[in-house]
C-alpha positions in Angstrom: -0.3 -15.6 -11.7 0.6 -12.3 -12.0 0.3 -9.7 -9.2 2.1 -6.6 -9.5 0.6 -4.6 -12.4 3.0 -1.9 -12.8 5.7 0.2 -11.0 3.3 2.7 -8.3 6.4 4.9 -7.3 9.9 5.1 -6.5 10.7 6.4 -3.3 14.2 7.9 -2.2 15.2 8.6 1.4 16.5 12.6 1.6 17.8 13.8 4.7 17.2 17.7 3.3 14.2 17.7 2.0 14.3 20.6 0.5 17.3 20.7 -1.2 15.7 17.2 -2.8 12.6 19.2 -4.0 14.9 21.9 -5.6 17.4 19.3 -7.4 14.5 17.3 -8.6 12.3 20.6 -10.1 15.4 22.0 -11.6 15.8 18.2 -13.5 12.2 19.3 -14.9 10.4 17.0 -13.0 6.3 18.1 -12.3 5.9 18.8 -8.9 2.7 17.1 -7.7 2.8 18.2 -4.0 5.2 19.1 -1.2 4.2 18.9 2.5 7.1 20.9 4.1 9.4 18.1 6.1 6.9 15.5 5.5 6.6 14.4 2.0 7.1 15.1 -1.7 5.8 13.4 -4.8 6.7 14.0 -8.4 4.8 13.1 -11.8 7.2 11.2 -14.4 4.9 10.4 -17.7 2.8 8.8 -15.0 5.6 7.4 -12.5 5.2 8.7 -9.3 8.7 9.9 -8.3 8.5 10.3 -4.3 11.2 12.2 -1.8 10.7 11.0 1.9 12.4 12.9 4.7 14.7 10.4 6.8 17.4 11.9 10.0 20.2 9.6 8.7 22.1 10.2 5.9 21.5 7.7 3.3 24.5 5.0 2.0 26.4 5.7 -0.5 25.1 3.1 -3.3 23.6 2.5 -6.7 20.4 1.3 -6.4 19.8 0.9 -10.1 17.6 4.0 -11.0 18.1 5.0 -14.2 16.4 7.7 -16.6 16.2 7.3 -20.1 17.1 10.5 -22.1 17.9 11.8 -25.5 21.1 13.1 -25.3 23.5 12.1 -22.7 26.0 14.6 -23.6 23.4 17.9 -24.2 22.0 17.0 -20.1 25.4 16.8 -19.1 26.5 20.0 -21.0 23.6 21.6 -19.3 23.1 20.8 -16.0 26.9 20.2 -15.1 27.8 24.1 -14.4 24.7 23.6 -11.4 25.1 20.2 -10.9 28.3 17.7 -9.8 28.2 14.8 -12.1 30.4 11.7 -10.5 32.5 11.3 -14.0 31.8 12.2 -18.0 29.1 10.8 -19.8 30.8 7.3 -20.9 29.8 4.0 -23.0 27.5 1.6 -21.8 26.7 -1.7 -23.1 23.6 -0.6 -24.7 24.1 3.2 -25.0 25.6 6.1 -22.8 25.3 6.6 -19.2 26.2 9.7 -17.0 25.7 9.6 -13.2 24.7 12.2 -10.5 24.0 12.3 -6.7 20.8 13.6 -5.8 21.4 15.8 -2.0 20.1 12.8 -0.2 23.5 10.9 -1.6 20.9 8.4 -4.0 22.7 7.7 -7.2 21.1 8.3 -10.3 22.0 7.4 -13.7 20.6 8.9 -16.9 21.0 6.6 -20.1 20.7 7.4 -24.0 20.0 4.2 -25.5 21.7 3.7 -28.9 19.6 2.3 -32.0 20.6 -0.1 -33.6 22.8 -2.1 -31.1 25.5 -3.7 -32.6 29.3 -5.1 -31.1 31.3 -3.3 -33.2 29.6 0.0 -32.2 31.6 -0.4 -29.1 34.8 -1.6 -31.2 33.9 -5.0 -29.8 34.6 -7.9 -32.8 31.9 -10.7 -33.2 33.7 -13.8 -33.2 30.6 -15.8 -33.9 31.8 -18.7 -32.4 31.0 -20.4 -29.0 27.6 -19.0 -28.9 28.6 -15.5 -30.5 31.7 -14.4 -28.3 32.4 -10.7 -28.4 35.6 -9.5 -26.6 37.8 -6.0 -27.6 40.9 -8.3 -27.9 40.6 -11.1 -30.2 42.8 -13.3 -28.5 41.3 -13.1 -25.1 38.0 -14.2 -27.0 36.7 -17.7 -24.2 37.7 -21.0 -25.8 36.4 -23.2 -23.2 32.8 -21.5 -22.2 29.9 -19.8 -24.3 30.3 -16.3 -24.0 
């Protein structure tokens, strides 16, 4: 049986507040309500994007949160004379990725998906052997195990 019907919110732990609020309305995000030093919450198409006040800084580390966008390189163009991006949009598996820290240090990615996905979009060569091995060097393609 299945319980959980659907993602309620996503919280993230901000030591300033604030700051959080600002960064997050200047991504566009609707403000739903802000209780000063107490609470946050944000409307994404229905997703409930929450900023909770902690004393302690938060750990540097990728938790896996990850908007989808349209163009990778037009938000980075944008926002990167306000914001500090950790590196230039780059090549993902399945699309483009660029990442940002929020001011409470929480990492967040925003991905363009690319349509259709295929190997050689990423100069990768389908081998088609050994279960469809893919590798940018042909002779490193795996003998010995599916890829």
């Amino acid at each position: 049986m299945t319980y959980v019907k659907k993602v309620a919110m996503i919280i993230l732990m901000q030591p300033d507040l604030d700051a959080a609020v600002t960064f997050y309305k200047e991504l566009g995000f609707t403000l739903i309500f802000h209780i000063k030093e107490t609470w946050a919450e944000f409307d994404l198409k229905g997703v409930k994007i929450c900023l909770c006040p902690t004393p302690k800084p938060v750990s540097t580390y990728h938790t896996g949160f990850v908007f989808e966008v349209t163009d990778v390189a037009a938000l980075y163009a944008d926002l990167s004379p306000r914001f500090t991006f950790m590196g230039e949009p780059t090549k993902a598996a399945t699309g483009m990725m660029v990442s940002i820290k929020d001011p409470g240090g929480n990492i967040i990615d925003f991905y363009q998906s690319h349509a259709p996905l295929t190997a050689e979009l990423f100069g990768y060569e389908n081998r088609g052997q050994h279960g469809g091995c893919c590798t940018p060097k042909p002779e490193t393609c795996c003998k010995s195990e599916k890829c």
